[in-house]
C-alpha positions as CSV (number, residue, x, y, z in Angstrom):
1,X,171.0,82.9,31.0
2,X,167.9,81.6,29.7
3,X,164.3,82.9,30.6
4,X,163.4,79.5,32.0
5,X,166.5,79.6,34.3
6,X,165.4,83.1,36.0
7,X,162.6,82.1,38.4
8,X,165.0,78.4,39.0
9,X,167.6,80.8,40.3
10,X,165.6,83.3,41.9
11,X,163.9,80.2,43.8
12,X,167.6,78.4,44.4
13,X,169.0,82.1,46.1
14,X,166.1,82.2,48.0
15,X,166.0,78.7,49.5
16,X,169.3,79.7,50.5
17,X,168.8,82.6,52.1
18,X,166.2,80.4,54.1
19,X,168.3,78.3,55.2
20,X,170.8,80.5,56.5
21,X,168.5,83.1,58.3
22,X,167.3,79.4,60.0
23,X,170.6,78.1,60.8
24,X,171.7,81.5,63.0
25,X,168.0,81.9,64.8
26,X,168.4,77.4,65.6
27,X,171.7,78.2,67.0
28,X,171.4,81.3,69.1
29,X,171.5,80.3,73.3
30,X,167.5,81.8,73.8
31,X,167.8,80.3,77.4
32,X,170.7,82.6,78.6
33,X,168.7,85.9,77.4
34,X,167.7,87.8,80.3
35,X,164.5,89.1,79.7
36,X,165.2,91.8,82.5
37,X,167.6,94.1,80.6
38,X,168.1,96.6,80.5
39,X,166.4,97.5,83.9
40,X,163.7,100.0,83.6
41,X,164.0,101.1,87.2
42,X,166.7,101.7,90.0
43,X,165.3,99.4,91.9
44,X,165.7,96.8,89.2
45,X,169.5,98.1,88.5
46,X,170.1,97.8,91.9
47,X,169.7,94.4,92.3
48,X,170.5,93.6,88.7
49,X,174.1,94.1,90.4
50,X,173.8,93.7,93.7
51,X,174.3,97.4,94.8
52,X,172.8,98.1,98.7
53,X,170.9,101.2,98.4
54,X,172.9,103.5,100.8
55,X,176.0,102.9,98.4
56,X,173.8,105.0,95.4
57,X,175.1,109.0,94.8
58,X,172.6,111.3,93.8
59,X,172.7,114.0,91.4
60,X,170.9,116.8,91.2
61,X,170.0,119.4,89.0
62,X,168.5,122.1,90.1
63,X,169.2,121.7,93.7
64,X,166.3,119.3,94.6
65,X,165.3,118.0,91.4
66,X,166.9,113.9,91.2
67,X,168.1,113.9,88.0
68,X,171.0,110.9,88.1
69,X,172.2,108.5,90.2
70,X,175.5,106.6,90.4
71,X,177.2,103.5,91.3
72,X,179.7,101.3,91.6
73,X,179.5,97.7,90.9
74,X,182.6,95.7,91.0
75,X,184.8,97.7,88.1
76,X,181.9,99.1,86.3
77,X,180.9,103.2,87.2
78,X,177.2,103.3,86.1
79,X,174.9,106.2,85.5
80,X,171.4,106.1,85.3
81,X,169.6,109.0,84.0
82,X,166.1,109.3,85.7
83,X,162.7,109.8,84.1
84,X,161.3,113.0,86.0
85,X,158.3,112.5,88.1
86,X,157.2,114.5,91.1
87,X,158.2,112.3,93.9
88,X,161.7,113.5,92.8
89,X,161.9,116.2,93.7
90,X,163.2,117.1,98.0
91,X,163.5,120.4,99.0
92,X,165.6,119.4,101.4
93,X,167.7,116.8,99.1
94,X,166.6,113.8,100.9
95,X,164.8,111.2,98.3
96,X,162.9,108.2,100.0
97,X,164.5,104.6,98.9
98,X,161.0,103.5,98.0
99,X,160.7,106.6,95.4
100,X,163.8,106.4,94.4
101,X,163.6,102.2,93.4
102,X,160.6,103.2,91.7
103,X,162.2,105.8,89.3
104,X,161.9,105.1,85.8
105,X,165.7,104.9,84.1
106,X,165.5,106.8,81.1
107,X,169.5,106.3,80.3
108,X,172.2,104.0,81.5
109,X,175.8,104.1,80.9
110,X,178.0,102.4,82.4
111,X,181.7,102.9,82.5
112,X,185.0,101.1,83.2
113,X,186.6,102.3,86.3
114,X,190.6,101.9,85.5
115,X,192.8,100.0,87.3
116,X,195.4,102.3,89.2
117,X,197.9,100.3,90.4
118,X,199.7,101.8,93.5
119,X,203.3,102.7,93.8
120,X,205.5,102.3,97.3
121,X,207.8,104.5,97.3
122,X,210.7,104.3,99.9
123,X,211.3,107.5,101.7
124,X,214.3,109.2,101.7
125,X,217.0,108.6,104.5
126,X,217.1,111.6,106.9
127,X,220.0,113.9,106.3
128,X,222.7,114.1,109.3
């Protein structure tokens, strides 16, 4: 190749790569982004999925100290590590809703709860 050609095909790889990175940001569906997620607070997680608050386990660890709650949402388990702030923290290990929506999420996993599928047995004629 020719040193005139260089900075021709240089330009033609480039104008190329343009057009690609263009064609993939035209295309992607911007209006079905939710801005929202991931939730940054339980209160946001909650009704991100529609959980009632009295459904919500707590966890935690030390006694007193709310470290995790947990929820079920259809067939998803979810976990939500907390941010610690003060207002988590019960001696008695009762956590007001209002401080508890407020709490910062500082992890979230969420899990696939199996499908068990139950088994009927018959029982077993009585012996005469």
């Amino acid at each position: 190749m020719s040193a005139a050609n260089k900075p021709i095909t240089s330009w033609i790889i480039f104008l190329v790569f343009v057009a690609l990175v263009q064609s993939c940001t035209e295309n992607r569906p911007t209006d079905q982004v939710n801005v929202n997620y991931p939730p940054s607070t339980v209160g946001a997680l909650l009704e991100l999925h529609n959980v009632p608050f009295p459904a919500v386990t707590f966890m935690d660890e030390p006694p007193g100290k709310l470290r995790t709650v947990l929820m079920t949402a259809g067939s998803l388990q979810i976990e939500a590590a907390l941010r610690y702030a003060p207002t988590l923290f019960s001696v008695e290990r009762t956590w007001s809703e209002a401080n508890v929506k407020a709490a910062r999420i500082e992890r979230l996993v969420y899990s696939n709860i199996p499908h068990q599928e139950t088994q009927t047995v018959a029982p077993r004629p009585a012996a005469n």
